[in-house]
Biotite code that builds the C-alpha atoms (Angstrom):
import biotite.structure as struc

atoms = struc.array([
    struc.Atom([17.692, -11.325, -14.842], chain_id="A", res_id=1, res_name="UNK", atom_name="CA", element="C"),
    struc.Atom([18.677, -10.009, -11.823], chain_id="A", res_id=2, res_name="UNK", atom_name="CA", element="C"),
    struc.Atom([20.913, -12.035, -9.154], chain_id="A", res_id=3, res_name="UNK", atom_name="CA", element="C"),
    struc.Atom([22.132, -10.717, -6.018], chain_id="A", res_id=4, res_name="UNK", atom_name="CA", element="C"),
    struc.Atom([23.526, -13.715, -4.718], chain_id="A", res_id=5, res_name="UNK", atom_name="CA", element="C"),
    struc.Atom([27.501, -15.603, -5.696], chain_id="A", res_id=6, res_name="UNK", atom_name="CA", element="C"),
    struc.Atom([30.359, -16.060, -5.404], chain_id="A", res_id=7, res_name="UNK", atom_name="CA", element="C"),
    struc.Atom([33.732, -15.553, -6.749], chain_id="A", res_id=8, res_name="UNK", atom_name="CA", element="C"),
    struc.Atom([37.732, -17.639, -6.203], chain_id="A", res_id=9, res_name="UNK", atom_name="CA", element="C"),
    struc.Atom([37.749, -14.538, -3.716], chain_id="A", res_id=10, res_name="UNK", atom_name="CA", element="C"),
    struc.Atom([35.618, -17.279, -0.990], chain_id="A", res_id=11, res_name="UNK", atom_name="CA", element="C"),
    struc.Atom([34.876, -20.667, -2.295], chain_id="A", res_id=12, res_name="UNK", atom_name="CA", element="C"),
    struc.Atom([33.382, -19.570, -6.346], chain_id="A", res_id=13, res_name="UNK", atom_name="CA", element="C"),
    struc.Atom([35.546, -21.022, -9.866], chain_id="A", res_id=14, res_name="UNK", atom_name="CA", element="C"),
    struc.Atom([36.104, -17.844, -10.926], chain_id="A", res_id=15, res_name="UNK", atom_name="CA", element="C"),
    struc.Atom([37.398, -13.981, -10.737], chain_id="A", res_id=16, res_name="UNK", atom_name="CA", element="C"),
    struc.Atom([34.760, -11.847, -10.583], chain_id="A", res_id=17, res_name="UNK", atom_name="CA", element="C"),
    struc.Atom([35.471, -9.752, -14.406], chain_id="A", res_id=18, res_name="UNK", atom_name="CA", element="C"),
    struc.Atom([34.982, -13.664, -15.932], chain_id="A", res_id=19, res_name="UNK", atom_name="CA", element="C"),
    struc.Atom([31.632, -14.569, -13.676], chain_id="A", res_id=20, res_name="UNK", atom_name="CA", element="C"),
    struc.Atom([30.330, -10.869, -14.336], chain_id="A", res_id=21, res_name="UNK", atom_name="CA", element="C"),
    struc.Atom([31.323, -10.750, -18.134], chain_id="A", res_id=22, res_name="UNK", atom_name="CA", element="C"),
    struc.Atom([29.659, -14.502, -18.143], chain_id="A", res_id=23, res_name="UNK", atom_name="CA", element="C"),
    struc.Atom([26.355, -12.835, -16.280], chain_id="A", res_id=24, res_name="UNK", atom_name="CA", element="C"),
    struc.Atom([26.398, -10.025, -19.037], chain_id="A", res_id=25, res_name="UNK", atom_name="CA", element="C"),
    struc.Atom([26.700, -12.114, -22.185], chain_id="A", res_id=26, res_name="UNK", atom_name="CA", element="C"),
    struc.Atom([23.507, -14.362, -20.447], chain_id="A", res_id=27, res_name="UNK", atom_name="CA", element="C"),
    struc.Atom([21.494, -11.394, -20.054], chain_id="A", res_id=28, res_name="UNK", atom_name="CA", element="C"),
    struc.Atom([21.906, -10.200, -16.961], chain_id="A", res_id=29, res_name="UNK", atom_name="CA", element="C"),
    struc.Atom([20.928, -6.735, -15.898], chain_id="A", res_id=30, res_name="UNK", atom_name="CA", element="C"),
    struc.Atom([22.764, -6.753, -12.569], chain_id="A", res_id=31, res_name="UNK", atom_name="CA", element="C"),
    struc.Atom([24.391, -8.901, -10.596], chain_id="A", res_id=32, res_name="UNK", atom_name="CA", element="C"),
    struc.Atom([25.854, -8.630, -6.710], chain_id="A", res_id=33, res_name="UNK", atom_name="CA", element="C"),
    struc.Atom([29.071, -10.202, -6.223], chain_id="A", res_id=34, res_name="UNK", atom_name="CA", element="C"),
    struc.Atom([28.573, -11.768, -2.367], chain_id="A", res_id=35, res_name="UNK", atom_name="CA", element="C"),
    struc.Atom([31.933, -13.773, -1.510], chain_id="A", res_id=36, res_name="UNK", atom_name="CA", element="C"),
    struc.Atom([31.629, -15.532, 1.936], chain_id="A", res_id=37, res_name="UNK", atom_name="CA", element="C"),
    struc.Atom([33.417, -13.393, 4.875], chain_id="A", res_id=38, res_name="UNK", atom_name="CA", element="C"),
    struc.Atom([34.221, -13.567, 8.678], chain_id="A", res_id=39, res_name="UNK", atom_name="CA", element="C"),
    struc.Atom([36.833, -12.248, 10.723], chain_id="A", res_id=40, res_name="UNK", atom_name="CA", element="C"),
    struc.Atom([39.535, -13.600, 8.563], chain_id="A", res_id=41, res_name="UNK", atom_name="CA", element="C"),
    struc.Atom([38.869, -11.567, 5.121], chain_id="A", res_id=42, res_name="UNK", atom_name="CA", element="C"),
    struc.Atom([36.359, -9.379, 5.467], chain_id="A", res_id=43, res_name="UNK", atom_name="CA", element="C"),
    struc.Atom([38.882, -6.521, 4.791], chain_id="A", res_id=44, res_name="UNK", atom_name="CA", element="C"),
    struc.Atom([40.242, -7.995, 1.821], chain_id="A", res_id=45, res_name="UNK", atom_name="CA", element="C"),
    struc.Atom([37.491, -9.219, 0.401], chain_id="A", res_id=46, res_name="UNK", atom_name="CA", element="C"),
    struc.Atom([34.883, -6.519, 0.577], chain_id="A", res_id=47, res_name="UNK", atom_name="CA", element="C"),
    struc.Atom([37.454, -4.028, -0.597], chain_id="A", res_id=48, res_name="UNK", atom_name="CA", element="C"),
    struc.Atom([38.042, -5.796, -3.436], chain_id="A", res_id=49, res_name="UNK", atom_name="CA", element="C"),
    struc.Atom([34.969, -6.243, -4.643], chain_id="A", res_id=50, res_name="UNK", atom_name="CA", element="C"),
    struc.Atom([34.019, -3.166, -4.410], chain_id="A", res_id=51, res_name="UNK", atom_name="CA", element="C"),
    struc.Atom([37.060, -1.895, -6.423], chain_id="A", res_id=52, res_name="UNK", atom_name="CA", element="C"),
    struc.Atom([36.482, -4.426, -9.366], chain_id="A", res_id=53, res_name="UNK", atom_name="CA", element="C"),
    struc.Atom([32.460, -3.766, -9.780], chain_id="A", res_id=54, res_name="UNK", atom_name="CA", element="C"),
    struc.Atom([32.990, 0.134, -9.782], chain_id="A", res_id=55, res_name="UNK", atom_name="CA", element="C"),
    struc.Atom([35.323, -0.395, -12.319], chain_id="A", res_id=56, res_name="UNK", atom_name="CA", element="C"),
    struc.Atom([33.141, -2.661, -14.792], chain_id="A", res_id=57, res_name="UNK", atom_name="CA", element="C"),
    struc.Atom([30.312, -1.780, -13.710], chain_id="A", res_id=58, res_name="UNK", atom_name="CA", element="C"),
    struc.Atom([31.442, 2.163, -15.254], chain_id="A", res_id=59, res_name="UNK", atom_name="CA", element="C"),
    struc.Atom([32.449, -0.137, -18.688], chain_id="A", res_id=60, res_name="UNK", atom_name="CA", element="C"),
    struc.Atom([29.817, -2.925, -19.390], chain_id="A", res_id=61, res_name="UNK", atom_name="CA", element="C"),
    struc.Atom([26.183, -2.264, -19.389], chain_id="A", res_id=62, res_name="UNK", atom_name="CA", element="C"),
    struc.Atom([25.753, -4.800, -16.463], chain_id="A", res_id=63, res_name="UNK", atom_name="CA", element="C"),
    struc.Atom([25.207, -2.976, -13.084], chain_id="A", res_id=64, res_name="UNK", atom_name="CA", element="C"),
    struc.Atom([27.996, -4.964, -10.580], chain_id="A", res_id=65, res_name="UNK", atom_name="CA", element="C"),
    struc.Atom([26.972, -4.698, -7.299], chain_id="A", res_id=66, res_name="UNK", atom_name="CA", element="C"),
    struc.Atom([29.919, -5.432, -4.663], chain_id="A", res_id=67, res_name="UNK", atom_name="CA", element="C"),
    struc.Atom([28.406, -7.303, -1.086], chain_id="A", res_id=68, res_name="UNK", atom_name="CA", element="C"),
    struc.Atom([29.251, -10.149, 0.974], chain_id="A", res_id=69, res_name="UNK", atom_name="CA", element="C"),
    struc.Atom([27.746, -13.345, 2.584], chain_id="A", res_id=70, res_name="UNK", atom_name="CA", element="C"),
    struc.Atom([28.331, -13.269, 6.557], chain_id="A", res_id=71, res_name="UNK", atom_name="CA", element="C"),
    struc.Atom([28.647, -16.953, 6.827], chain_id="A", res_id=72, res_name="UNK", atom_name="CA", element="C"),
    struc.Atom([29.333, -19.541, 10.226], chain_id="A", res_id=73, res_name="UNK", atom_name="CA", element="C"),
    struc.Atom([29.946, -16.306, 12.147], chain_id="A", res_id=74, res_name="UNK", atom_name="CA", element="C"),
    struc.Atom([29.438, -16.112, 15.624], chain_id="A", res_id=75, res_name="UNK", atom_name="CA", element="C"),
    struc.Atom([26.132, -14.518, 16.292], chain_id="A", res_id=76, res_name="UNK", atom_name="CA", element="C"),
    struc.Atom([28.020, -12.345, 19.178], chain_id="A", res_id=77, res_name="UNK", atom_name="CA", element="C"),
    struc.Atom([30.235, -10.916, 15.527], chain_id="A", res_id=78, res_name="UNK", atom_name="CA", element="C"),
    struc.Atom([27.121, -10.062, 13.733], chain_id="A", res_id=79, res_name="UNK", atom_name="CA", element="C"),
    struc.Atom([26.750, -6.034, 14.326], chain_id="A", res_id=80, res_name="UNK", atom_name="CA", element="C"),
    struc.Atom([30.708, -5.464, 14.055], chain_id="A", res_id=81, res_name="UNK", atom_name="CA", element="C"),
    struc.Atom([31.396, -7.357, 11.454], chain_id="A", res_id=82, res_name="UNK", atom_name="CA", element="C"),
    struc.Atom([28.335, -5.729, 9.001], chain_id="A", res_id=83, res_name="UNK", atom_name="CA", element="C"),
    struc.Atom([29.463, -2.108, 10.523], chain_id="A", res_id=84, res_name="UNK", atom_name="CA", element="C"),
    struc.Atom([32.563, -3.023, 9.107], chain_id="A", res_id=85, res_name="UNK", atom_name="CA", element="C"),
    struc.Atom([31.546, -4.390, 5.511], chain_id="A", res_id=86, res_name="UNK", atom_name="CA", element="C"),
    struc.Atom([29.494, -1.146, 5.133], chain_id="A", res_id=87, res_name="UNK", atom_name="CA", element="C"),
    struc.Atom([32.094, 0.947, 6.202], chain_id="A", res_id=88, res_name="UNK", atom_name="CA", element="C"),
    struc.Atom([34.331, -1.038, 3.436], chain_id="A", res_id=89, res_name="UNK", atom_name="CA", element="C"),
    struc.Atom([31.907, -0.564, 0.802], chain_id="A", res_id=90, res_name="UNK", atom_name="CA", element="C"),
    struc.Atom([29.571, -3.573, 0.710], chain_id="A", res_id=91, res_name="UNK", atom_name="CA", element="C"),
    struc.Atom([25.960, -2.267, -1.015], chain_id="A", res_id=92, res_name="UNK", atom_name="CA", element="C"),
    struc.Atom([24.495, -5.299, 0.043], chain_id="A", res_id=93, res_name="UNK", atom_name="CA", element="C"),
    struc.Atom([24.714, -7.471, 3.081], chain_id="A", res_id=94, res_name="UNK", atom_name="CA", element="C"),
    struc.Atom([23.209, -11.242, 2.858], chain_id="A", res_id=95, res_name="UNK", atom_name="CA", element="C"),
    struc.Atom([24.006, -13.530, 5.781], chain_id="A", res_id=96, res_name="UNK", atom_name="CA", element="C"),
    struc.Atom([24.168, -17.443, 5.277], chain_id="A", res_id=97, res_name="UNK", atom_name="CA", element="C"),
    struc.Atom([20.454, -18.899, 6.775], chain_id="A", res_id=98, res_name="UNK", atom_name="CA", element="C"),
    struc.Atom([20.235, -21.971, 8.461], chain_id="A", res_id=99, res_name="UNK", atom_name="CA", element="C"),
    struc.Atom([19.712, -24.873, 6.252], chain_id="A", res_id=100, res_name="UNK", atom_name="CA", element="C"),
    struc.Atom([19.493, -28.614, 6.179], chain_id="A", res_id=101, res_name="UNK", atom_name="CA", element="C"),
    struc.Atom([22.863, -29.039, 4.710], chain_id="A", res_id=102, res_name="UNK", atom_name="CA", element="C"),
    struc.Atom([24.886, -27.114, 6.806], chain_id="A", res_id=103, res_name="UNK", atom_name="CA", element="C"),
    struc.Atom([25.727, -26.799, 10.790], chain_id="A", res_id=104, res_name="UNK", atom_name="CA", element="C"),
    struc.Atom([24.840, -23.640, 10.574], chain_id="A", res_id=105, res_name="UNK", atom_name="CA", element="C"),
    struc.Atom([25.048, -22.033, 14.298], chain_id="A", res_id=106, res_name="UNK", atom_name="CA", element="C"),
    struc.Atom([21.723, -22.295, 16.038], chain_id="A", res_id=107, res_name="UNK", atom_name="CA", element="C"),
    struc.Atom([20.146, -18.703, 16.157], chain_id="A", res_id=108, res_name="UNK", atom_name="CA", element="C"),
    struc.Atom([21.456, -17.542, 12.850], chain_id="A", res_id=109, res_name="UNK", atom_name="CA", element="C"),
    struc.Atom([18.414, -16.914, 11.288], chain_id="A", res_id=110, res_name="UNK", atom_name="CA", element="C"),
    struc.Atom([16.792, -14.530, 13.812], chain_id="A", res_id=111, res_name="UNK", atom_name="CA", element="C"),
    struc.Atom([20.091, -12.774, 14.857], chain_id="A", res_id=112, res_name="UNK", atom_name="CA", element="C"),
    struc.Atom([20.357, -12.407, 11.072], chain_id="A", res_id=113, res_name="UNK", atom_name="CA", element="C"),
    struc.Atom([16.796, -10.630, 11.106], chain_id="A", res_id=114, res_name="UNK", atom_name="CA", element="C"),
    struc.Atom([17.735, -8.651, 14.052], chain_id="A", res_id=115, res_name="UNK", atom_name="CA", element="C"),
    struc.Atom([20.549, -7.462, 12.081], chain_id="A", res_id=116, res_name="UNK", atom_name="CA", element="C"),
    struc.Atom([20.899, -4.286, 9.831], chain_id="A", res_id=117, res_name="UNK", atom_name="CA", element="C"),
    struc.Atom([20.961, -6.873, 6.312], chain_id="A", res_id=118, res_name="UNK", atom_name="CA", element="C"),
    struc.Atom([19.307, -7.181, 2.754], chain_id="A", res_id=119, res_name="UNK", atom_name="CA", element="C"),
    struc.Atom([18.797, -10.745, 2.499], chain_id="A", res_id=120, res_name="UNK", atom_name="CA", element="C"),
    struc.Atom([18.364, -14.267, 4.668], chain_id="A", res_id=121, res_name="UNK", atom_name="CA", element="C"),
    struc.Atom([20.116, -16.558, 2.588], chain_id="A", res_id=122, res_name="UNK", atom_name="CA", element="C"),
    struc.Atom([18.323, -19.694, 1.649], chain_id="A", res_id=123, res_name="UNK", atom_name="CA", element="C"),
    struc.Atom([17.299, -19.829, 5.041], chain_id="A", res_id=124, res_name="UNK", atom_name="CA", element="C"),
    struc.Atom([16.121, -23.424, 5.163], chain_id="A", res_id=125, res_name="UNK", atom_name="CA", element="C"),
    struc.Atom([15.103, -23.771, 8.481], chain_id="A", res_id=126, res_name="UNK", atom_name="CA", element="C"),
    struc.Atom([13.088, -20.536, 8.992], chain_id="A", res_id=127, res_name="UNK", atom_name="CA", element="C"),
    struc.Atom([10.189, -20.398, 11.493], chain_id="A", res_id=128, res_name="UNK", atom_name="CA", element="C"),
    struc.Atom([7.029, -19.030, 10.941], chain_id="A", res_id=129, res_name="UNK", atom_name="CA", element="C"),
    struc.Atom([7.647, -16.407, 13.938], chain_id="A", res_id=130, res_name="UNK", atom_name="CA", element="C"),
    struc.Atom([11.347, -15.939, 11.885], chain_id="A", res_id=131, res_name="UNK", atom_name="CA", element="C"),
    struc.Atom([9.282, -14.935, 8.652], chain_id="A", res_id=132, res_name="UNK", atom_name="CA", element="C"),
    struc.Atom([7.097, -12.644, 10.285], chain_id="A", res_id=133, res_name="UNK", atom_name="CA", element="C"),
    struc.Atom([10.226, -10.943, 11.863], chain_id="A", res_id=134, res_name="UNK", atom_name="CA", element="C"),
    struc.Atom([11.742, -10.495, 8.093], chain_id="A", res_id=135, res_name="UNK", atom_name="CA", element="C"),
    struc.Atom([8.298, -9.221, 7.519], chain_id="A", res_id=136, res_name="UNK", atom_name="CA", element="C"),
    struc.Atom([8.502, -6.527, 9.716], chain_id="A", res_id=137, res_name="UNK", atom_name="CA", element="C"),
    struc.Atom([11.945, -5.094, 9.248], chain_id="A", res_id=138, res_name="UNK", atom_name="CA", element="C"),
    struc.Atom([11.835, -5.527, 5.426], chain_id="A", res_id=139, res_name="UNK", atom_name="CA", element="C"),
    struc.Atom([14.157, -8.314, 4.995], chain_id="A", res_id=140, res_name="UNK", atom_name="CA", element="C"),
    struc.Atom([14.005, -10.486, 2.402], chain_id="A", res_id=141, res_name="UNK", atom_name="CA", element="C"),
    struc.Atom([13.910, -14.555, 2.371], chain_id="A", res_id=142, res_name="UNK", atom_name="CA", element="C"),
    struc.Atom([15.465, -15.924, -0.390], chain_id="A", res_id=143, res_name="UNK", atom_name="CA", element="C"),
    struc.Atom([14.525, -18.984, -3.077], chain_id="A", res_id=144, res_name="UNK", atom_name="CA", element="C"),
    struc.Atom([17.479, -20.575, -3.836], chain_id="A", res_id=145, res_name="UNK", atom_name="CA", element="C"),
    struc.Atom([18.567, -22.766, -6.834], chain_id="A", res_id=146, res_name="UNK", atom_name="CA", element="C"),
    struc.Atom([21.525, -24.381, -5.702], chain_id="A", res_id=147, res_name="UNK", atom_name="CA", element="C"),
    struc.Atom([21.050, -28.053, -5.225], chain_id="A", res_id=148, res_name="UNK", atom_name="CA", element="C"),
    struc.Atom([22.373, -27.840, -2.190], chain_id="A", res_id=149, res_name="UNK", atom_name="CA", element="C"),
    struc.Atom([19.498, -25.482, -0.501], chain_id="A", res_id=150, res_name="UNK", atom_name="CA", element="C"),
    struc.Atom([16.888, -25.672, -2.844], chain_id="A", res_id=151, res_name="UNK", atom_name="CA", element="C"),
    struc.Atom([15.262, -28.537, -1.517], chain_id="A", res_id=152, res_name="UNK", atom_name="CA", element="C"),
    struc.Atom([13.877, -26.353, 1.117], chain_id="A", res_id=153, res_name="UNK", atom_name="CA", element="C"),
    struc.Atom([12.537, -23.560, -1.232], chain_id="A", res_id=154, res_name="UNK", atom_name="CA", element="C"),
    struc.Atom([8.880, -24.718, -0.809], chain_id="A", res_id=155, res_name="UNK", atom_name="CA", element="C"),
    struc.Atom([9.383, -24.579, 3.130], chain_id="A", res_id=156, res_name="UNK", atom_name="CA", element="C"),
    struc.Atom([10.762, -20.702, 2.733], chain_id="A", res_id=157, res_name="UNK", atom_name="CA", element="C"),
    struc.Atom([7.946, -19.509, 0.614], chain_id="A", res_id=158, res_name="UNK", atom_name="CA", element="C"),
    struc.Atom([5.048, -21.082, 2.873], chain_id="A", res_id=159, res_name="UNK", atom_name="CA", element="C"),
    struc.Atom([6.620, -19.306, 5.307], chain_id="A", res_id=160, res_name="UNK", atom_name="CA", element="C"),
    struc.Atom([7.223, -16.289, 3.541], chain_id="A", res_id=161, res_name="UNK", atom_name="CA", element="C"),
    struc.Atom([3.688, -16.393, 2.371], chain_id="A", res_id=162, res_name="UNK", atom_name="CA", element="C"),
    struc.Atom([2.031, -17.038, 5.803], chain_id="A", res_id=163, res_name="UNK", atom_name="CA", element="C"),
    struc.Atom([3.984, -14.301, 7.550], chain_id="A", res_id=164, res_name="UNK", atom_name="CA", element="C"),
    struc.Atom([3.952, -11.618, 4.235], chain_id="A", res_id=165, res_name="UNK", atom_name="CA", element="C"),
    struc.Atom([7.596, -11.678, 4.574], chain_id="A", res_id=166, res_name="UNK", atom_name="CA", element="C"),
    struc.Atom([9.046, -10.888, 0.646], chain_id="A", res_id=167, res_name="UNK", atom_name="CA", element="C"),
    struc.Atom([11.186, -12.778, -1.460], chain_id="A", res_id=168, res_name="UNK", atom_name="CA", element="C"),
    struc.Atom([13.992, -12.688, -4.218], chain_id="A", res_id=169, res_name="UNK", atom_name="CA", element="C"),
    struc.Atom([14.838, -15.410, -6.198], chain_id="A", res_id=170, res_name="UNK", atom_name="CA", element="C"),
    struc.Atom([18.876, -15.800, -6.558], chain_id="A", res_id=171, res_name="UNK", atom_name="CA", element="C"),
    struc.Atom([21.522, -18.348, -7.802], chain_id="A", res_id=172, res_name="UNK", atom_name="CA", element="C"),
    struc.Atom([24.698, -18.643, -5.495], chain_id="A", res_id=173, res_name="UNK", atom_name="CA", element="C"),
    struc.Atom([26.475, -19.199, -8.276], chain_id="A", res_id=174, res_name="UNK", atom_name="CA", element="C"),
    struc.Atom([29.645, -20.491, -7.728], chain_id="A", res_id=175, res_name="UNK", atom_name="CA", element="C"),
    struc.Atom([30.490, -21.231, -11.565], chain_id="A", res_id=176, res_name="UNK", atom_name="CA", element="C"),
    struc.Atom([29.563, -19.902, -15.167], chain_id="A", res_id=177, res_name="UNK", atom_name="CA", element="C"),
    struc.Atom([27.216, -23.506, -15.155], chain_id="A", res_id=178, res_name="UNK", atom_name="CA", element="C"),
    struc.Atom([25.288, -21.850, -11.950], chain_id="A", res_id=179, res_name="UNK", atom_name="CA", element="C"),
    struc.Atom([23.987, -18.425, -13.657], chain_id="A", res_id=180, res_name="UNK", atom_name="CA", element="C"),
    struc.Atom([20.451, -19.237, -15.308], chain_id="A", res_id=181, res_name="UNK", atom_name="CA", element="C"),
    struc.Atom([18.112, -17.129, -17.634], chain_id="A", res_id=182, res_name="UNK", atom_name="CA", element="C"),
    struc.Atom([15.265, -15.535, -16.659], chain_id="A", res_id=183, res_name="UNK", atom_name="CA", element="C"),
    struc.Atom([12.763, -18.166, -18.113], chain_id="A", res_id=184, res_name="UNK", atom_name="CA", element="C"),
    struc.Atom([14.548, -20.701, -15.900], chain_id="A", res_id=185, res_name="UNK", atom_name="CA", element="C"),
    struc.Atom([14.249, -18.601, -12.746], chain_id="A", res_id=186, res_name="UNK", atom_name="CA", element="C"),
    struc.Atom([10.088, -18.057, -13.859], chain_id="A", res_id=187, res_name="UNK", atom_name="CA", element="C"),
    struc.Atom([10.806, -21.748, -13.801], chain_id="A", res_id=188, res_name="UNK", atom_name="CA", element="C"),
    struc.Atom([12.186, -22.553, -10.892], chain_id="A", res_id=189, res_name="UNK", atom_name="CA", element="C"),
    struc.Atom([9.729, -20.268, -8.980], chain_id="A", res_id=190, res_name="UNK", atom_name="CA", element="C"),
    struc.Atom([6.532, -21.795, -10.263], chain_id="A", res_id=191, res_name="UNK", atom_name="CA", element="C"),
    struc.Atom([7.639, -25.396, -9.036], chain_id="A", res_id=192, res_name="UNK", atom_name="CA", element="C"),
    struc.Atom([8.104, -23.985, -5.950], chain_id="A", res_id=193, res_name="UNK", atom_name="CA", element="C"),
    struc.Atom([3.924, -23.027, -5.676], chain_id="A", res_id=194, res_name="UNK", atom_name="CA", element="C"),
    struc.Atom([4.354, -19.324, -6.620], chain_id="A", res_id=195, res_name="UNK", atom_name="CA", element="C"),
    struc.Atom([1.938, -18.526, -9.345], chain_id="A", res_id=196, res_name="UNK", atom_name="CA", element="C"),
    struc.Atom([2.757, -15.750, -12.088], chain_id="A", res_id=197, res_name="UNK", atom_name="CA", element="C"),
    struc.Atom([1.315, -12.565, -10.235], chain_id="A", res_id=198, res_name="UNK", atom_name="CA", element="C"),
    struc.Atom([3.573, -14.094, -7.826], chain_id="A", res_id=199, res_name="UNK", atom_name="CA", element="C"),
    struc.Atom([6.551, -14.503, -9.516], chain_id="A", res_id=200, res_name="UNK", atom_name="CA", element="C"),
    struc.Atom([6.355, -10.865, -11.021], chain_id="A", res_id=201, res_name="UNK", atom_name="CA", element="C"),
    struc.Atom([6.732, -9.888, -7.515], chain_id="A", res_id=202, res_name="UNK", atom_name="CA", element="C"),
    struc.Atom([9.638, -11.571, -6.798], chain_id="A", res_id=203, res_name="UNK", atom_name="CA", element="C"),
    struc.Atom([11.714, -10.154, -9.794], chain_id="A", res_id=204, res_name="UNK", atom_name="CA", element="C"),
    struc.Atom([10.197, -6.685, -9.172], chain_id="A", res_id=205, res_name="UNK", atom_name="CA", element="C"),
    struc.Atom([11.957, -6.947, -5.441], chain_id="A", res_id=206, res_name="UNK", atom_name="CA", element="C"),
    struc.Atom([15.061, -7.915, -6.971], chain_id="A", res_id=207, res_name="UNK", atom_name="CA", element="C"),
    struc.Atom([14.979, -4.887, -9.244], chain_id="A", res_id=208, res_name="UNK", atom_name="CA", element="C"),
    struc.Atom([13.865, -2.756, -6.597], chain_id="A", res_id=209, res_name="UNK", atom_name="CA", element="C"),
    struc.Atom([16.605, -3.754, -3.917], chain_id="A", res_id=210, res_name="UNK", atom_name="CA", element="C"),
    struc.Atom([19.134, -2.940, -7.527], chain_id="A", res_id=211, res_name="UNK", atom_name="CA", element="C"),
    struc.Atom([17.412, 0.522, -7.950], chain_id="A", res_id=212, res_name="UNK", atom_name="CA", element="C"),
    struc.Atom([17.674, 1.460, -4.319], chain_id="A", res_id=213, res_name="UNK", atom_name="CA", element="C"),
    struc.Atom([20.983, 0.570, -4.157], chain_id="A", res_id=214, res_name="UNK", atom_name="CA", element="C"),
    struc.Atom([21.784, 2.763, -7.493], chain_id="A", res_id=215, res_name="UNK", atom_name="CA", element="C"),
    struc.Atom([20.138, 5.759, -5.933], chain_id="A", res_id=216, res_name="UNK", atom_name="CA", element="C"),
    struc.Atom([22.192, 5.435, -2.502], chain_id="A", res_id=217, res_name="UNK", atom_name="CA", element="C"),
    struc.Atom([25.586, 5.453, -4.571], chain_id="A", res_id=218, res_name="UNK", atom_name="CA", element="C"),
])
């Protein structure tokens, strides 16, 4: 299993990021990104931090700990600065939080988000079709979600995502131990969701690709 998408006590998550790693490892995880919520307020002391703590287990558990963030209710004019700056911290991975049905997300998140220089569109709820074919283009990724709080969208996300070619990964947002699922759930969760298995294989293979890509940058 593969998840690039939760979150630790270092945003809104239960717990520190050794326990929800160590929890991730014991499941049988292969990697996992740790992708705490940030603005203007704690980008700096988040991102640094995360980056310091998955180095560090990452070089001690065979669990590859990848340290990112979540840009989330950001101004759209703080987009570019404020992922110059994560990078710049040490963030491998940059997801921004999509527009859903749950959340007042700011209007225009979605495609500034796809303008942007990120990995992933956060259970982007609300996508358009022109939206998908923009994460199409500039090799973006649309995620499938199973948080309760998002995933009633995830059928939405992948017609999109299908109509426009646009790829996917499937991820968690864990935000507890309870959150982190195995891999036969995730096969699980993606079939319901009208992906069939050729499908599905292709969503896990972009997860481990956007894992290997990251390995070779470091």
């Amino acid at each position: 299993m593969v998840d690039l998408h939760t979150h630790t006590l270092l945003s809104d998550g239960l717990l520190l990021p050794s326990e929800l790693i160590r929890r991730a490892h014991v499941k049988g995880y292969r990697a996992i990104a740790i992708t705490d919520h940030v603005d203007d307020s704690n980008i700096d002391f988040v991102v640094s931090r995360t980056v310091k703590v998955c180095e560090i287990l990452s070089g001690i558990w065979e669990i590859e700990a990848i340290p990112g963030c979540e840009l989330t209710h950001v101004p759209l004019e703080r987009f570019d600065d404020l992922i110059k700056e994560a990078k710049n911290l040490g963030a491998k991975l940059i997801l921004v939080h999509g527009e859903t049905v749950s959340e007042p997300v700011l209007p225009g998140t979605n495609r500034k988000a796809l303008e942007s220089d990120i990995d992933i569109l956060a259970h982007p709820g609300l996508i358009s079709l022109d939206e998908a074919k923009l994460a199409s283009e500039r090799g973006i990724y649309l995620e499938i979600t199973t948080r309760n709080l998002h995933a009633s969208s995830n059928g939405h996300v992948v017609g999109m995502a299908k109509e426009a070619g646009a790829s996917l990964v499937l991820n968690t947002d864990a935000h507890e131990a309870e959150d982190l699922i195995t891999l036969e759930e995730a096969t699980q969760i993606a079939s319901s969701v009208g992906l069939d298995g050729r499908e599905i294989e292709a969503v896990f293979k972009n997860s481990a690709n956007i894992v290997e890509k990251i390995k070779k940058l470091s």
